[in-house]
C-alpha positions in Angstrom: 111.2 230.1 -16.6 111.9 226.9 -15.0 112.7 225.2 -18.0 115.1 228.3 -18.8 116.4 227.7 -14.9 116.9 223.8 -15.5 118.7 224.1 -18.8 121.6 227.2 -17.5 122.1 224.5 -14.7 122.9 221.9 -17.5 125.4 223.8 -18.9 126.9 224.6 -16.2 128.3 221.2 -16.2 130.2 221.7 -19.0 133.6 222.7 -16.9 132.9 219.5 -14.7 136.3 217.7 -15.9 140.1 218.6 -15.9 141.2 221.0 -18.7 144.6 219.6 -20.6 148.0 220.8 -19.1 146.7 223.2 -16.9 145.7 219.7 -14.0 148.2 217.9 -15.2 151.0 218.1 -12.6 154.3 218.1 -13.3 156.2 218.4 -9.8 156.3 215.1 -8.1 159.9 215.2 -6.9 161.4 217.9 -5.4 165.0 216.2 -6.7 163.9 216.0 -10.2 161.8 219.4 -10.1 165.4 221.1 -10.2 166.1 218.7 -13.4 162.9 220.1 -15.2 161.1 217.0 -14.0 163.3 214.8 -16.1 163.5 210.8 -14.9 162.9 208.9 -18.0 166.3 207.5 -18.6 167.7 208.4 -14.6 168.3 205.8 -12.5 166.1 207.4 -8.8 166.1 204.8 -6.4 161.9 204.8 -5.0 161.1 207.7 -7.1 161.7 206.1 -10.6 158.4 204.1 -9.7 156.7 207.5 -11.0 158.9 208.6 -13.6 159.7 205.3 -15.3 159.2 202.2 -13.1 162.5 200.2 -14.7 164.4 202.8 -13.3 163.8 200.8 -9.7 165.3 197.8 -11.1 169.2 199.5 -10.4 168.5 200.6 -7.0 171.6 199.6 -4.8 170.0 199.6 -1.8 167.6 197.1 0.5 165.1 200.0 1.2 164.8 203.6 -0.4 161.8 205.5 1.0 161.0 209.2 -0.5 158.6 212.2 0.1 157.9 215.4 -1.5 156.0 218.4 -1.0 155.1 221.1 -3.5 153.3 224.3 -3.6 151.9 225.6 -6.5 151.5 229.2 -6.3 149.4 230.8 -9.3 148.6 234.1 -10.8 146.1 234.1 -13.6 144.4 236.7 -15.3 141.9 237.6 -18.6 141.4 240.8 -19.8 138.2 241.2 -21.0 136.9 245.0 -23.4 140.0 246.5 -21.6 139.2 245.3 -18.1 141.8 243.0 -16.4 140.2 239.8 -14.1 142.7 238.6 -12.1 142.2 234.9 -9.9 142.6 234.7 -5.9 144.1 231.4 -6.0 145.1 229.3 -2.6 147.9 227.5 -3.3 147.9 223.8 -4.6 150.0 221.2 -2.7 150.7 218.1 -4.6 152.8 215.4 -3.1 154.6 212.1 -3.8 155.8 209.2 -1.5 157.7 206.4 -2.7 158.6 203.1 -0.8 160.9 200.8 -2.8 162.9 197.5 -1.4 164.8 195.1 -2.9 163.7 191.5 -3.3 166.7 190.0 -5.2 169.8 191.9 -6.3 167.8 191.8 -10.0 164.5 192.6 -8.8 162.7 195.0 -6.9 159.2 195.8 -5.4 157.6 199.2 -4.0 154.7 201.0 -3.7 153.8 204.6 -4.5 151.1 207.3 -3.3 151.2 210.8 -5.5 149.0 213.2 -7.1 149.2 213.4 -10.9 146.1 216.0 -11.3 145.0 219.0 -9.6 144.0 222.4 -9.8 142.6 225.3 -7.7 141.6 228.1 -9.6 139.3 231.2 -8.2 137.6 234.0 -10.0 135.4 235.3 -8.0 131.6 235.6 -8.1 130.7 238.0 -10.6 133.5 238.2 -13.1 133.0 238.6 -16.6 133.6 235.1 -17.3 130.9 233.8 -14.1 128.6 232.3 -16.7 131.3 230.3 -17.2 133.4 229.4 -14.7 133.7 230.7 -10.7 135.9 228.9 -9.0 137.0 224.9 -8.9 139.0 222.4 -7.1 140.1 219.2 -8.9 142.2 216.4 -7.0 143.2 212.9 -8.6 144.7 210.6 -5.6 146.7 207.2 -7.2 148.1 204.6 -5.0 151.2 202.6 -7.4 151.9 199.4 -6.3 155.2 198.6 -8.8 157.4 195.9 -9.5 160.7 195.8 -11.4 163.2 192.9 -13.1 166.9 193.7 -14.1 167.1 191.6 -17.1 170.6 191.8 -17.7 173.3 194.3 -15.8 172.5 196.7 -18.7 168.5 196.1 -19.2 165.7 196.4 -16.8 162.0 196.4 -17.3 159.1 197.7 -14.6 155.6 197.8 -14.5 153.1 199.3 -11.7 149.1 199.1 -11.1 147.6 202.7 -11.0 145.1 202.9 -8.5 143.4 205.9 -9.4 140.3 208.3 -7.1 139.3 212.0 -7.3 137.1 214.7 -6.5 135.9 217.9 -7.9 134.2 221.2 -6.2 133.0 224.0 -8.8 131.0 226.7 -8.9 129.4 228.1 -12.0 126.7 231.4 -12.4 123.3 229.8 -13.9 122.1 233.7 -15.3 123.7 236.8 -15.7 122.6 240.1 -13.7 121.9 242.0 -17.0 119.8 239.6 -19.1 117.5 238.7 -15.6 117.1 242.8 -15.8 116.2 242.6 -19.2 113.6 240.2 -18.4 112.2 241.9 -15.2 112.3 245.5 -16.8 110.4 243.6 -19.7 107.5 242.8 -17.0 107.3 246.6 -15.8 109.5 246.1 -12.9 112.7 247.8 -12.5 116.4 246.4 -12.6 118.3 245.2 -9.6 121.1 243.1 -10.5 123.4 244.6 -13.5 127.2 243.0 -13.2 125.6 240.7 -9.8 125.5 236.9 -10.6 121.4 236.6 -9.3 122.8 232.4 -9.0 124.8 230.3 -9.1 124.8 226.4 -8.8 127.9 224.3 -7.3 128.6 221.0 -8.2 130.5 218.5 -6.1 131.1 214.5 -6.6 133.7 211.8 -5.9 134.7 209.5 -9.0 134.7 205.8 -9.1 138.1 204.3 -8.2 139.9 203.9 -11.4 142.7 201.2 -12.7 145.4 201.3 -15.0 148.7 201.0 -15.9 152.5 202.6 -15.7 155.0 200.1 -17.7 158.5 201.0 -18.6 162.0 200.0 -19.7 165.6 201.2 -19.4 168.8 200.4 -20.8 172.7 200.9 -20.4 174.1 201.8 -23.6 177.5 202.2 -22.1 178.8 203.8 -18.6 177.9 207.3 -19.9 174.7 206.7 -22.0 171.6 205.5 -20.7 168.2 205.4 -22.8 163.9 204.7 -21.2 160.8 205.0 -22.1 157.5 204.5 -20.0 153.7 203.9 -20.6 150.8 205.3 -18.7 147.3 203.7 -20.3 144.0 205.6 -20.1 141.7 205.9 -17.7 138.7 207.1 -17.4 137.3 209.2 -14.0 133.9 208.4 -13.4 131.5 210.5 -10.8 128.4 208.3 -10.8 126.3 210.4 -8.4 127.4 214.2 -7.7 125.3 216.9 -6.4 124.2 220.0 -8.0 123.5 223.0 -5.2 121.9 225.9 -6.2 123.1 229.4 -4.1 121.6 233.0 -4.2 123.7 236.2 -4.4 121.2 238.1 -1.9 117.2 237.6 -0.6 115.7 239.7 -3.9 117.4 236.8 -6.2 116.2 234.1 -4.1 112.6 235.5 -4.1 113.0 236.0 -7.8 114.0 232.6 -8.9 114.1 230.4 -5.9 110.6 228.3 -7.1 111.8 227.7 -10.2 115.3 226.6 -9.1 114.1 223.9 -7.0 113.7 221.1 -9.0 117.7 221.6 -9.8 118.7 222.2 -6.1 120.3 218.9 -4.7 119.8 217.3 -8.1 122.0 213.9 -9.4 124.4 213.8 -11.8 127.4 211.8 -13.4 130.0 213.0 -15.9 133.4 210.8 -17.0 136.8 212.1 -17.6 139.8 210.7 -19.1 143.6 210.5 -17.8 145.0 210.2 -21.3 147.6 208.4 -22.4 150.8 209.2 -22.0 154.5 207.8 -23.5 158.0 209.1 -22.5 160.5 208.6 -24.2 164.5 209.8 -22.2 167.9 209.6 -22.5 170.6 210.7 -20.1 174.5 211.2 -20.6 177.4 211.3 -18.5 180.1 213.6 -19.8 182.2 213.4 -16.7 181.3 211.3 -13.4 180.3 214.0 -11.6 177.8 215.4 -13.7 174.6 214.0 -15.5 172.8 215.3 -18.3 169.2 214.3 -18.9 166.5 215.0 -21.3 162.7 214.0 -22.1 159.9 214.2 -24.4 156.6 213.1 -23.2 153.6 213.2 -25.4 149.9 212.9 -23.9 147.3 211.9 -25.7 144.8 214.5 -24.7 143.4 213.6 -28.4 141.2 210.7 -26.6 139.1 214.2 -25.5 136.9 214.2 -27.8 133.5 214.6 -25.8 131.8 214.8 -22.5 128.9 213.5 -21.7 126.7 214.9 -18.8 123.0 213.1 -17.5 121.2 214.3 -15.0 119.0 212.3 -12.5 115.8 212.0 -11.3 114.7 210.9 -15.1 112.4 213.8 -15.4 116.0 216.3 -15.8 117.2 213.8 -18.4 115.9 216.4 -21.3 118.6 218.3 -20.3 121.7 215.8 -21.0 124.5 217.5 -22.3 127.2 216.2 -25.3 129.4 218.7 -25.3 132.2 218.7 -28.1 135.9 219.2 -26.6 138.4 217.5 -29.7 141.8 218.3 -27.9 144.5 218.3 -29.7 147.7 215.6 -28.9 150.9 217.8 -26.8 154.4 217.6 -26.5 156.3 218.3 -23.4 159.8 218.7 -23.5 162.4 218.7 -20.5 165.9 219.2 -20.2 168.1 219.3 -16.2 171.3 218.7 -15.5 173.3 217.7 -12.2 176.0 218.0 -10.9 178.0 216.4 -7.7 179.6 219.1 -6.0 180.7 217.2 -3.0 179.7 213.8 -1.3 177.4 216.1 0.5 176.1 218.6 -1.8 174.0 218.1 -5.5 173.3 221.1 -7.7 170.8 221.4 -10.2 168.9 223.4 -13.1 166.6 222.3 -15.6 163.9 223.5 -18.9 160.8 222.4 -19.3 158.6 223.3 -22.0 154.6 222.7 -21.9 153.0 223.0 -24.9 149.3 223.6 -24.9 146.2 220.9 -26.6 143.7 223.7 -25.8 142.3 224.7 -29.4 141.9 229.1 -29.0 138.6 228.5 -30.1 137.0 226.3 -27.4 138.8 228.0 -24.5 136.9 227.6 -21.2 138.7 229.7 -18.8 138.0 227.0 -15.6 141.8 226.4 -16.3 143.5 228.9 -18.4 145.7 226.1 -20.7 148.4 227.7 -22.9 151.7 227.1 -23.4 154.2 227.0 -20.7 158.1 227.6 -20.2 159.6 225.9 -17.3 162.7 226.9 -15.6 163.9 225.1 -12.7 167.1 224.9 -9.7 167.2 222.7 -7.1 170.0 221.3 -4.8 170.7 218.3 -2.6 172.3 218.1 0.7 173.2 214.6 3.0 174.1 215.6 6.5 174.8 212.0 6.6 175.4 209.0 4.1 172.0 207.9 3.8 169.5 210.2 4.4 169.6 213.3 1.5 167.5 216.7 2.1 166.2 218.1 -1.5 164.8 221.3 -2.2 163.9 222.9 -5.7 162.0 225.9 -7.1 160.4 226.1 -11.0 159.2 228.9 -12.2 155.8 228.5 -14.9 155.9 231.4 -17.2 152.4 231.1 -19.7 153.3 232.3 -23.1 149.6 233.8 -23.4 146.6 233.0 -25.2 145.3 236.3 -27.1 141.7 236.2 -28.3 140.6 232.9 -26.8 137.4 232.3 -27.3 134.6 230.0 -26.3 130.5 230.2 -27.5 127.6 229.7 -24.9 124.3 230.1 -24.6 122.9 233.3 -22.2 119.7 231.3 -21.2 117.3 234.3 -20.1 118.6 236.1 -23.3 117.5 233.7 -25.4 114.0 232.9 -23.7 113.5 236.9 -23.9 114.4 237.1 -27.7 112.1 233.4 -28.5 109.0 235.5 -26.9 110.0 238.4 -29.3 110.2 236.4 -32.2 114.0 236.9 -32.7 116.5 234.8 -33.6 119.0 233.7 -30.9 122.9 233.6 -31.8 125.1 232.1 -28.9 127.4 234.5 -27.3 130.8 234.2 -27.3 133.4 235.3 -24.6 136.7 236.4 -26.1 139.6 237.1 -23.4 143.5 237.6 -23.5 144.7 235.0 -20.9 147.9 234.9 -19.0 149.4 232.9 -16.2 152.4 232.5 -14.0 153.1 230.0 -11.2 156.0 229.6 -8.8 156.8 225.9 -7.4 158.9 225.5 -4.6 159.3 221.8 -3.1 161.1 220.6 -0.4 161.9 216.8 0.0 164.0 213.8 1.5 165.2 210.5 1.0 165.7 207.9 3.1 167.7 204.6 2.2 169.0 201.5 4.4 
């Protein structure tokens, strides 16, 4: 049994890291969040130090400091044999400030703080999916120190440091209420648990700091044409020393299992995640002067997924290292936004973004239900006075579903009962229709001297 107990907390690991598109986040200005996050080939003052840092190389003025705030407002459920699961999600508030100042006329210097991952997903303790996922909370914190070189009046060049730091909180069940029945109605004694998750274990760690790289360039084609493209390297999240918690869902479980859980309670472990890749590529048009026209294709590398690797500490757990297969798939995102001038005062926009999913329907780990996404987006600008602008946006996330997602795992007490028995063990496999929908309003402001 305390093998059994050691090994469920192993696996439980599995969900440690980000899931694809689901953490990445995609509303780091509430200007360009009414453009369908566009930026690649737009000229944005501070904020270009995010989107494409040549972009900072035009800025016309001797300081531009910017702030957003976004909340990210989710709705996801599975249905599972018929019965619908739906989250209790608090909402997620990523943000972005940007400080940018001019140095020469040619060349410019800032510094950026904004989230590019997160997620805050709840299901609840005794879902259908508990085994595999309960609840987590994933934050990734960069700091962007950037610099940026106007070339010639039509070509610029930027490049920033990414100083990257994170945490993650989850919560996982370690057995489920049926198969510890099984086991205790198999001993003469009689079942208490059916749907209740007897445990569960939570795990909780802080990565490594983590540096890399965001490089970009931009040029004028003509007055009307503009074309970027921008560079984030790889990098890789390390937790070196998280803790593993074990919790009981009433005294009868804790009595049950309790001595066999303890040499998991308040166990070590490390894990490491990747940031993939990621190249943009833009262009943006001007039709009339008034209005802009913008549009995007980034592509992430989530291909660089291929495994993750969990160890466990003191060296006695190390039998129960996991390896555990991910093999994403590379993803497209495509935007689209358009603005247009009003007034000196007052900036309409609307934008389309379309998210397309690296999650393989066979290895699909509901901790963030990926799938792909269509993005529609407004926002507007207003300047009560030349130099300081008020911006507000709202996108809507519409998930196009993910029917008959699937993932295989292994019921631990199942298994040990059916090994006693002689039987062979087959690893289950959870099969749910997914959906999810989001809204994202953001609120922001800009500041330039």
């Amino acid at each position: 049994m305390k093998k059994l107990i050691l090994s469920a907390a192993a696996a439980a690991a599995i969900v440690l890291p980000m899931s694809a598109e689901g953490y990445q986040v995609n509303t780091l200005s509430a200007k360009q969040n009414g453009m369908g996050h566009t930026g690649t080939a737009l000229k944005l003052g501070s904020e270009s130090m995010i989107f494409n840092p040549a972009g900072m190389a035009f800025m016309e003025d001797k300081i531009d400091f910017s702030g957003s705030f976004t909340a990210i407002i989710p709705d996801a459920s599975a249905k599972v044999d018929g019965v619908k699961y739906s989250t209790d999600c608090p909402a997620s508030t990523p943000l972005a400030f940007n400080l940018g100042f001019s140095i020469y006329d040619n060349l410019k210097a800032g510094v950026s703080f904004y989230t590019p991952y997160g997620s805050n997903i709840k299901w609840g303790e005794n879902w259908a999916g508990a085994l595999l996922n309960q609840q987590v909370k994933l934050a990734v914190y960069t700091v962007q120190p950037t610099i940026a070189w106007r070339i010639t009046p039509k070509l610029s060049v930027g490049a920033g440091l990414t100083i990257a730091w994170g945490s993650v909180n989850l919560d996982k069940g370690l057995a489920s209420g049926n198969s510890l029945d099984m086991m205790l109605m198999a001993q003469g004694m009689p079942a208490m648990f059916g749907d209740i998750v007897p445990a569960s274990v939570n795990l909780k760690g802080t990565s490594d700091v983590a540096l890399g790289f965001n490089i970009g360039a931009m040029y004028d084609i003509n007055s009307q044409w503009t074309v970027g493209a921008s560079y984030r390297n790889k990098m890789s999240m390390k937790v070196k020393s998280g803790l593993a918690s074990v919790n009981y869902a009433n005294e009868m479980a804790s009595a049950i299992l309790e001595s066999q859980l303890g040499l998991i309670d308040q166990a070590n472990f490390s894990a490491e995640m990747p940031c993939v890749s990621i190249l943009s590529l833009g262009v943006s048009y001007k039709p009339i002067e008034r209005l802009t026209l913008a549009a995007d294709v980034q592509l992430s590398f989530w291909k660089q997924y291929k495994q993750l690797d969990i160890e466990f500490t003191p060296a006695q757990l190390s039998v129960f290292d996991q390896h555990i297969e991910k093999n994403y798939r590379n993803a497209l995102m495509y935007h689209i936004g358009a603005q247009y001038n009003l007034t000196d005062r007052f900036d309409l926009r609307a934008g389309l973004l379309l998210d397309t999913t690296p999650i393989r329907n066979d290895n699909y780990n509901p901790e963030t239900p990926g799938m792909t996404k269509l993005e529609p987006s407004v926002g507007l600008s207003f300047r009560p006075v030349k130099n300081f602008s008020i911006d507000a946006s709202v996108m809507y996330v519409a998930g196009l579903g993910a029917n008959n997602a699937s993932i295989k795992y292994v019921d631990m007490l199942k298994q040990q009962m059916m090994t006693q028995l002689g039987q062979t063990y087959t690893p289950e496999t959870f099969t749910a229709d997914y959906s999810v929908s989001a809204w994202c309003p953001s609120i922001g402001f800009s500041l330039t001297f």
